[in-house]
C-alpha positions in Angstrom: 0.0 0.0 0.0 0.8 3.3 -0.9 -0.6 6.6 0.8 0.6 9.8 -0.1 1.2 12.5 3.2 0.6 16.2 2.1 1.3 18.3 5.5 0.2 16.5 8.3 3.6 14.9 9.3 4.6 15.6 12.9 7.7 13.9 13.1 11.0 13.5 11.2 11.3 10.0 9.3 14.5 8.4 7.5 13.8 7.8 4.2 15.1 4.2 3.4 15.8 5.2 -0.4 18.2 7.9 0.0 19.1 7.8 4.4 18.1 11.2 4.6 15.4 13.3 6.7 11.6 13.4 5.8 11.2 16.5 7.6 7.8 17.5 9.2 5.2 19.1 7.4 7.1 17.8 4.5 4.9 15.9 1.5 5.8 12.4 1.5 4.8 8.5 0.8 4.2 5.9 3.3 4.1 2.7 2.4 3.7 -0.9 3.6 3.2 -4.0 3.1 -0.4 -5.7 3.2 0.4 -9.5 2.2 3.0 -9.6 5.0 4.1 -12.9 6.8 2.9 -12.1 9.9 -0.4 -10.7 8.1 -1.4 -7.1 7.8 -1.0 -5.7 11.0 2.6 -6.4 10.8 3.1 -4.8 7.3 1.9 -1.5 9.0 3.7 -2.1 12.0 6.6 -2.2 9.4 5.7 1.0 7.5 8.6 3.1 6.1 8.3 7.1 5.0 9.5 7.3 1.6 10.3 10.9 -0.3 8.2 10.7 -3.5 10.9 10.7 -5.8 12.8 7.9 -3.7 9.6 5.7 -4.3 9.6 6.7 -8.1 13.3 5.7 -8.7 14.0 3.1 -6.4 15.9 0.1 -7.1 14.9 -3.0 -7.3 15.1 -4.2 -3.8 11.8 -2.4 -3.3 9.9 -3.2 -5.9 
């Protein structure tokens, strides 16, 4: 899953595409998994805060 976060971000994320700050207030992507192992509740429990153009050009480790 794939939500997209205009303004509302309150605290600062690492972005796992390029290791650097998603700063608040900052328009982002979070995305998760929802066929997890462990089921869904674990995929969101796992979610990560992407920038947008990270999760357009990331590699394929991702995908």
């Amino acid at each position: 899953m794939v939500r997209s976060i205009t303004s509302r971000a309150e605290k600062t994320y690492i972005c796992p595409g390029c290791s650097t700050a998603v700063l608040p207030g900052i328009a982002h992507l979070v995305v998760w998994s929802e066929d997890h192992l462990f089921g869904a509740a674990a995929g969101l429990a796992e979610r990560r805060h992407w920038h947008s153009n990270c999760w357009i050009t990331r590699t394929y480790r991702y995908r």
